[in-house]
N, CA, C and O atoms as CSV, one atom per row, in Angstrom:
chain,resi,resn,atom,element,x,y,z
A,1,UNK,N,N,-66.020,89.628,19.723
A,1,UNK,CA,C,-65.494,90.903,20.169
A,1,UNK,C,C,-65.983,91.973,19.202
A,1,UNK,O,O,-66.077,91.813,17.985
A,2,UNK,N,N,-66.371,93.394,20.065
A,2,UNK,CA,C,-66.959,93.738,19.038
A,2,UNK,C,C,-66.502,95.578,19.535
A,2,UNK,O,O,-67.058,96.103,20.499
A,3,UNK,N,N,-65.366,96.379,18.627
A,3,UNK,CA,C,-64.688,97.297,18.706
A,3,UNK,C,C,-65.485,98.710,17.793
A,3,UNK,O,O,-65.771,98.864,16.605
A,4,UNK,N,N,-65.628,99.478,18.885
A,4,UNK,CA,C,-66.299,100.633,18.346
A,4,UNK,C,C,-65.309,101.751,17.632
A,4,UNK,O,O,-64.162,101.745,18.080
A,5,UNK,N,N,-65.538,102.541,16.769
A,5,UNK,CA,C,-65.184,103.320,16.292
A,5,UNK,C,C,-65.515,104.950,16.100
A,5,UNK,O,O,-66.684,104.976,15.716
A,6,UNK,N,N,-65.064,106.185,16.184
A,6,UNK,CA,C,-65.495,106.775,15.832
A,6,UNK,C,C,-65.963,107.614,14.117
A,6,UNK,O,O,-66.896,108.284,13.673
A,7,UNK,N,N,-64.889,107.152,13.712
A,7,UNK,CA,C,-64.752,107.334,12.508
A,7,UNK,C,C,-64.401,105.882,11.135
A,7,UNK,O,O,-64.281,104.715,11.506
A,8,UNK,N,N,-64.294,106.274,9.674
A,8,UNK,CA,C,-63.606,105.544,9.310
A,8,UNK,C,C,-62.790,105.404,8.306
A,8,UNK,O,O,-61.783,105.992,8.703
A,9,UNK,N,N,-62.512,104.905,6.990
A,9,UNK,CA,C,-61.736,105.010,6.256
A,9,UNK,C,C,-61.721,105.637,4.984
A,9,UNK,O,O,-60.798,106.016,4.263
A,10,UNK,N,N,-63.375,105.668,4.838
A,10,UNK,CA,C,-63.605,105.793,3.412
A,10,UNK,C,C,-63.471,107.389,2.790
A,10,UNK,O,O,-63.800,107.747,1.660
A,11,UNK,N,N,-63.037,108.015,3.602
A,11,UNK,CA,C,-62.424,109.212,3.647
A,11,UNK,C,C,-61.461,109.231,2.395
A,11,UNK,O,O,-61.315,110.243,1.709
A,12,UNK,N,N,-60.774,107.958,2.131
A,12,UNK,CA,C,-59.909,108.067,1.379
A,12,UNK,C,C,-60.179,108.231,-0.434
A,12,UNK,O,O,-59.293,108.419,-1.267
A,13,UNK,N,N,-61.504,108.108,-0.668
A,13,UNK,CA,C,-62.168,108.310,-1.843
A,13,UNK,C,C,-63.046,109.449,-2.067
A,13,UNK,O,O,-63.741,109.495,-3.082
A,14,UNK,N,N,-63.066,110.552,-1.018
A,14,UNK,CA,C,-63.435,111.907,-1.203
A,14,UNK,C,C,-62.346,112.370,-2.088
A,14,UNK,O,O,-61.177,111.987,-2.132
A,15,UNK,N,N,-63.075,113.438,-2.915
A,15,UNK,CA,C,-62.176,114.004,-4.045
A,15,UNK,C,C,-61.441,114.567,-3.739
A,15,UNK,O,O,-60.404,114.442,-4.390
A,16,UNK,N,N,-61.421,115.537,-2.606
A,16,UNK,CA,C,-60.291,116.219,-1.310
A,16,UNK,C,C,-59.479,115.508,-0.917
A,16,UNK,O,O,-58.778,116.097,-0.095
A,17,UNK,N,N,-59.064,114.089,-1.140
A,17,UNK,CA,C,-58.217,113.412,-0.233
A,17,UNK,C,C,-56.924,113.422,-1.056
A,17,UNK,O,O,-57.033,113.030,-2.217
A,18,UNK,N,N,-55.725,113.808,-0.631
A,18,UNK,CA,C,-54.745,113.779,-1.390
A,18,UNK,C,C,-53.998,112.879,-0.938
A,18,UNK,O,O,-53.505,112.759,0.184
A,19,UNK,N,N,-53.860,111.730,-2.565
A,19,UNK,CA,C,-53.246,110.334,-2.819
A,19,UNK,C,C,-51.589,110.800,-2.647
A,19,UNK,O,O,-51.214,111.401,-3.654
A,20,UNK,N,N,-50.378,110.636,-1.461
A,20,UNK,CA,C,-49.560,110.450,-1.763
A,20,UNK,C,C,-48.632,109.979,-3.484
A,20,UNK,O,O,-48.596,108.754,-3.594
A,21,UNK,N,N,-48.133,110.525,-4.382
A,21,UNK,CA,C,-47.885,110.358,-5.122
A,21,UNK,C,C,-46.741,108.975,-4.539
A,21,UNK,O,O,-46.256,109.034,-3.409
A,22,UNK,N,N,-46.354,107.481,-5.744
A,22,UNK,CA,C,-45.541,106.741,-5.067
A,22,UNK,C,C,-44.499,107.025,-5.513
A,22,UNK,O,O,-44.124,105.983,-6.050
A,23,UNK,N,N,-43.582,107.932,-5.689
A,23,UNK,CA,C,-42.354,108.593,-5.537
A,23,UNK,C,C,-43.097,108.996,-3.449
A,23,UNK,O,O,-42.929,108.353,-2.413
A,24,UNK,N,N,-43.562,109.790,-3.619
A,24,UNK,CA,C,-43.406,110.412,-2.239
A,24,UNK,C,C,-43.604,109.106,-1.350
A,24,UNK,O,O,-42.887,109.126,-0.350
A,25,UNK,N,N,-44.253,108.190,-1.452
A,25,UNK,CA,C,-44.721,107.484,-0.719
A,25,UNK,C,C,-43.293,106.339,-0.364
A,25,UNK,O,O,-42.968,105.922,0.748
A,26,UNK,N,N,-42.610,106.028,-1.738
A,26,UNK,CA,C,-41.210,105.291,-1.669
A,26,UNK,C,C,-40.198,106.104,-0.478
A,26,UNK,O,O,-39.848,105.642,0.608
A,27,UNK,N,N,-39.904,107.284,-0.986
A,27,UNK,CA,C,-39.518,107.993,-0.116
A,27,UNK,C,C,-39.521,108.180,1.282
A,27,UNK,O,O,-38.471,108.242,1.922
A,28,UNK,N,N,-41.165,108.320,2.035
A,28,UNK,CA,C,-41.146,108.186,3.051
A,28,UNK,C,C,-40.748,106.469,3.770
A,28,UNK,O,O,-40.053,106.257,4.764
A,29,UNK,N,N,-41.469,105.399,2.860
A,29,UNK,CA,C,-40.870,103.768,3.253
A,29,UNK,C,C,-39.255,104.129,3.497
A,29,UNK,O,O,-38.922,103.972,4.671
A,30,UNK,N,N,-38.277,104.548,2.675
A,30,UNK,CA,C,-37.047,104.759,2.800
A,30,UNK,C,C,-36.424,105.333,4.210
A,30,UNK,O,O,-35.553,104.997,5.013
A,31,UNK,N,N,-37.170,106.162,4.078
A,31,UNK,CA,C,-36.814,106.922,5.503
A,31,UNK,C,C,-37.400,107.116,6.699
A,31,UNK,O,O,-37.165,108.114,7.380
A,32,UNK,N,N,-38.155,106.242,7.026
A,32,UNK,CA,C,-38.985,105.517,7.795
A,32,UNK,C,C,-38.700,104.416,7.985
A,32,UNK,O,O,-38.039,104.239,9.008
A,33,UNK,N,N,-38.911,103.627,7.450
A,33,UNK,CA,C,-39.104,101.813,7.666
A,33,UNK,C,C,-40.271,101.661,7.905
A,33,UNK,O,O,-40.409,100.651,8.595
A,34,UNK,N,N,-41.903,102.513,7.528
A,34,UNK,CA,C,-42.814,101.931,8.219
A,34,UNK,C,C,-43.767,102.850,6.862
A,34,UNK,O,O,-43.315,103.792,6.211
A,35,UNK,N,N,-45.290,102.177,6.708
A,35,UNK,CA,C,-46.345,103.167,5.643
A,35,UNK,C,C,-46.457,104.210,6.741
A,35,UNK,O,O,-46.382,104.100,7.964
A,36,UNK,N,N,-46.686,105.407,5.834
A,36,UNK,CA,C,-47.275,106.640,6.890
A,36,UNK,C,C,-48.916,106.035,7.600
A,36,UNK,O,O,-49.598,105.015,7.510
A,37,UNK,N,N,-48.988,107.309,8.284
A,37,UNK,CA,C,-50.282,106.839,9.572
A,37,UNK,C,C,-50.158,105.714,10.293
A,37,UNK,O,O,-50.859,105.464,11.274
A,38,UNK,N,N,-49.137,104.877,9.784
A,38,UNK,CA,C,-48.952,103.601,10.536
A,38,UNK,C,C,-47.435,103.379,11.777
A,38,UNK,O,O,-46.253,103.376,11.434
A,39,UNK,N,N,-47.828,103.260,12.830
A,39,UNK,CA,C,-47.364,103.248,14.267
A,39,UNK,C,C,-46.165,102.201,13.483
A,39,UNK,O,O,-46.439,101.169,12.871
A,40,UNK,N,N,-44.835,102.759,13.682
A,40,UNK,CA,C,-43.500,101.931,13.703
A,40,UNK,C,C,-43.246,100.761,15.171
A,40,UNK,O,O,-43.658,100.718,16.330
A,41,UNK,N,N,-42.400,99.988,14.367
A,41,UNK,CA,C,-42.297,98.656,15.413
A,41,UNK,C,C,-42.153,99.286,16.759
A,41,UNK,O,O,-42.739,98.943,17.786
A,42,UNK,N,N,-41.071,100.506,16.573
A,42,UNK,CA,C,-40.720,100.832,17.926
A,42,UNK,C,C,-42.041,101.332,18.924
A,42,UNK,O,O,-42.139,101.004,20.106
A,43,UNK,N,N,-42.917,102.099,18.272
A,43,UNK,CA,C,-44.548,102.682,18.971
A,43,UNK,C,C,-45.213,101.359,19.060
A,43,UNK,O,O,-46.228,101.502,19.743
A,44,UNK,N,N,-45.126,100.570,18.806
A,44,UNK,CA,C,-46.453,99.569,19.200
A,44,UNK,C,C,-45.364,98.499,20.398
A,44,UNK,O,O,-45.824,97.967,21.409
A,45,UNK,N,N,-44.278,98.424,20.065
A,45,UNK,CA,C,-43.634,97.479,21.460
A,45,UNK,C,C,-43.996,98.850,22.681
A,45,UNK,O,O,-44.688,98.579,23.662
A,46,UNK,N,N,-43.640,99.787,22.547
A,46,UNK,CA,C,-44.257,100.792,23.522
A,46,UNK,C,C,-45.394,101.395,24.189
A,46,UNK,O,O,-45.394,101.884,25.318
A,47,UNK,N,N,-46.199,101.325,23.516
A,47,UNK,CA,C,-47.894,101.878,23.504
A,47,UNK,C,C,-48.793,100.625,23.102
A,47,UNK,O,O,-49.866,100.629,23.707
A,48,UNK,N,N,-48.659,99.803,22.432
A,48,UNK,CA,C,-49.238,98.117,22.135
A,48,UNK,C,C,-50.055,99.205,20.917
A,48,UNK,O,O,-49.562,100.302,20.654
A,49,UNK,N,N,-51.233,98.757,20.310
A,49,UNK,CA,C,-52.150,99.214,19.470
A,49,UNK,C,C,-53.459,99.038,19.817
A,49,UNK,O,O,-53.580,97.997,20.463
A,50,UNK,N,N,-54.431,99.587,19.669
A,50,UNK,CA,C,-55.705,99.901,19.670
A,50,UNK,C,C,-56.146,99.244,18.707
A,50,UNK,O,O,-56.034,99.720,17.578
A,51,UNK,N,N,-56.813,97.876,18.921
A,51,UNK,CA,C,-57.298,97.436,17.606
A,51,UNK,C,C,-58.338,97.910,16.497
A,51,UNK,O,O,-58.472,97.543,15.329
A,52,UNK,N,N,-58.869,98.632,17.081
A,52,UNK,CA,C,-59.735,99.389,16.053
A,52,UNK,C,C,-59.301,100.756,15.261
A,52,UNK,O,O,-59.867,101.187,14.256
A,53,UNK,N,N,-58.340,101.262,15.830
A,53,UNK,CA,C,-57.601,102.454,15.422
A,53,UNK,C,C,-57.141,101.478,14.005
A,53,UNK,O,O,-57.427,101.803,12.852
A,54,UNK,N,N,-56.305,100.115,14.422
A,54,UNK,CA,C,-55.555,99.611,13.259
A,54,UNK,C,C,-56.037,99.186,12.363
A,54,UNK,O,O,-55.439,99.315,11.295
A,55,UNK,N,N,-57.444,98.426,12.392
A,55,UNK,CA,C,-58.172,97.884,11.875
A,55,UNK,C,C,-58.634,99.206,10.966
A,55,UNK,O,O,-58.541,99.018,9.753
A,56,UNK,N,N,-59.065,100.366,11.337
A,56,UNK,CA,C,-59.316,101.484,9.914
A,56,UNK,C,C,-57.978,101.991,9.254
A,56,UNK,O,O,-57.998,102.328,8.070
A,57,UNK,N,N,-56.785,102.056,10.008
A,57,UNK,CA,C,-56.011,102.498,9.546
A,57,UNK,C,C,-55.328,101.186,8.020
A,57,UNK,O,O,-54.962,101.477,6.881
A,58,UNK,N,N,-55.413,99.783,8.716
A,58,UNK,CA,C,-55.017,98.799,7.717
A,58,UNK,C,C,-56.122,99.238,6.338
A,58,UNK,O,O,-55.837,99.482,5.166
A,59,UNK,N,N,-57.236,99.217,6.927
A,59,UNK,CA,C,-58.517,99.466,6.166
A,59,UNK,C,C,-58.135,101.009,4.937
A,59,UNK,O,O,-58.728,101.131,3.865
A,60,UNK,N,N,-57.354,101.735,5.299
A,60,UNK,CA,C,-56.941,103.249,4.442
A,60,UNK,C,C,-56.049,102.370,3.850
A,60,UNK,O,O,-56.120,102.126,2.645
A,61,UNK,N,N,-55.424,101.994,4.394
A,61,UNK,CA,C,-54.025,101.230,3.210
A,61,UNK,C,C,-54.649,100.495,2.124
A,61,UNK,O,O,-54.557,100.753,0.924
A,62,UNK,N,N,-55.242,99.631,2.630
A,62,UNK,CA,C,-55.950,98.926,1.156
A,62,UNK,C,C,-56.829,100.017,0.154
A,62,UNK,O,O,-56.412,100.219,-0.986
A,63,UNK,N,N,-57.625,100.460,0.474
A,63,UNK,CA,C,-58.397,101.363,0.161
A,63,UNK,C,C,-57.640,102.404,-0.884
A,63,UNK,O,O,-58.195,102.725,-1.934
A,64,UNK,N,N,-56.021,103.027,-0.432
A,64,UNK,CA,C,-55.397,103.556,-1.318
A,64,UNK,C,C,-54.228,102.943,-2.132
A,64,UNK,O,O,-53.365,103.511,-2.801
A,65,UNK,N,N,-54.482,101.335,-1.836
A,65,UNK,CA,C,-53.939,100.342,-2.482
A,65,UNK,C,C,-54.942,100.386,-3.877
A,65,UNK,O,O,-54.735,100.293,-5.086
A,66,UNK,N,N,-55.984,100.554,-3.125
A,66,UNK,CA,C,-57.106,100.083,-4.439
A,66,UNK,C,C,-56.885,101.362,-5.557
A,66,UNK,O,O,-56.337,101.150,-6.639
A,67,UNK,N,N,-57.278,102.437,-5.240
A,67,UNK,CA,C,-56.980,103.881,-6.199
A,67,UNK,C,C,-55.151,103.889,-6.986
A,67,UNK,O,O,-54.883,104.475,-8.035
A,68,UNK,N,N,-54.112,103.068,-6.119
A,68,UNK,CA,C,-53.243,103.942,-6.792
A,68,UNK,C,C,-53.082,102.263,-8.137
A,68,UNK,O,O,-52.143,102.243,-8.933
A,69,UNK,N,N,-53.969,101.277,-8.110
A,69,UNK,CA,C,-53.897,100.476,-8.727
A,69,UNK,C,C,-55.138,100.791,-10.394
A,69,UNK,O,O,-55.046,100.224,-11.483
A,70,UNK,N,N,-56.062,101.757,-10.008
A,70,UNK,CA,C,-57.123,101.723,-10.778
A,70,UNK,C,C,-55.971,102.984,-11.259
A,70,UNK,O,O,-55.971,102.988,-12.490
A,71,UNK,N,N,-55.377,103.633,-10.930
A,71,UNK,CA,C,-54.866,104.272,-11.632
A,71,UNK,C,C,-53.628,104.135,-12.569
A,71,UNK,O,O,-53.295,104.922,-13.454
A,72,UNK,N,N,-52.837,102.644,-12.091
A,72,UNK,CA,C,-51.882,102.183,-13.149
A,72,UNK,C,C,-53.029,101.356,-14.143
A,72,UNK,O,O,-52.515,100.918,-15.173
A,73,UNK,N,N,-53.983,101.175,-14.044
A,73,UNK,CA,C,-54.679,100.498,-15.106
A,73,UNK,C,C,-55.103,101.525,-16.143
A,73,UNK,O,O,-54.981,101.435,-17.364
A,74,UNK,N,N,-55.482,102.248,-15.626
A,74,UNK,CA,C,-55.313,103.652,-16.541
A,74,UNK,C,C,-54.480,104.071,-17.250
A,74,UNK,O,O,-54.866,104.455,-18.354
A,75,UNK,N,N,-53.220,104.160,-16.973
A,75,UNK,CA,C,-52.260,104.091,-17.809
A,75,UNK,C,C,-51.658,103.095,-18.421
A,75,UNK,O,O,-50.900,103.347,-19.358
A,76,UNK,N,N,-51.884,101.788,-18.008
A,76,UNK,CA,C,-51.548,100.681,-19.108
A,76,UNK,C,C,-52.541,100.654,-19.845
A,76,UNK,O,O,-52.225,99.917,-20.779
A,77,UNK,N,N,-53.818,101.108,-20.029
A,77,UNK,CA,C,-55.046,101.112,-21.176
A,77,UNK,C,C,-53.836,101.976,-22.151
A,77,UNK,O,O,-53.111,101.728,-23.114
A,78,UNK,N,N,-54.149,103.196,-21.184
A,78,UNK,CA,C,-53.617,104.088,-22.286
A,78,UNK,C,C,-52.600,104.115,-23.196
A,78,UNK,O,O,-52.594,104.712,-24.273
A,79,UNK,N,N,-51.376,103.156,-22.512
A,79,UNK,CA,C,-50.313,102.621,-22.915
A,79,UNK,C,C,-50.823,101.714,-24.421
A,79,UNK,O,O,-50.336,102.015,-25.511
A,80,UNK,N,N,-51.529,100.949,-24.317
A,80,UNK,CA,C,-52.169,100.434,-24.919
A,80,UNK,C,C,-52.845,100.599,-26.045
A,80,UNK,O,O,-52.669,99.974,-27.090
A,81,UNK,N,N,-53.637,101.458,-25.833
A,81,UNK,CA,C,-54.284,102.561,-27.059
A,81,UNK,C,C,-53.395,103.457,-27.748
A,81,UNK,O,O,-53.758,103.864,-28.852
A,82,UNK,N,N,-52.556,103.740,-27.392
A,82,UNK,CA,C,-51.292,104.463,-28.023
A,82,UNK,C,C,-50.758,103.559,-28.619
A,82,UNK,O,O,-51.339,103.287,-29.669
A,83,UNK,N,N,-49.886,102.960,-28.404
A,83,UNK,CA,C,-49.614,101.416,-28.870
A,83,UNK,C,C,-50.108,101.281,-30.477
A,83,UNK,O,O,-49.345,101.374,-31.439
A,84,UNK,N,N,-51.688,101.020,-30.549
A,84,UNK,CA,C,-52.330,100.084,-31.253
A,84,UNK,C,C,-52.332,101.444,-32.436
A,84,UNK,O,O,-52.854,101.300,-33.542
């Protein structure tokens, strides 16, 4: 199977892209129940999903999984170097 796209994810590593801070991001999980851009249980028993829509959208999640992780490593260096 083979799902076309128009666009895709890597949007999320342009310097313009603004990283939810995870205070804001806890926040919205709280009051939501669902990651932002991502269709809640109730929209997909209703509308089903577009697998390729999900497939970039899962694809942004990791992607700003990856940045907000290079950025606690950053601060445990730094943690670190202070430290020593």
């Amino acid at each position: 199977m083979k799902v076309t796209l128009s666009g895709w994810s890597d949007f999320v590593f342009d310097e313009s892209y603004r990283l939810p801070s995870l205070t804001e991001l806890e926040r919205y999980v709280k009051e939501n129940r669902h990651l932002p851009d991502i269709p809640s249980e109730s929209e997909v028993r209703q509308g089903g999903v577009d697998l390729g829509e999900m497939n970039a959208l899962l694809l942004q999640k990791v992607e700003e999984l990856t940045l907000y992780i290079i950025d606690l490593q950053k601060q445990i260096n730094e943690l670190k170097t202070k430290k020593q």
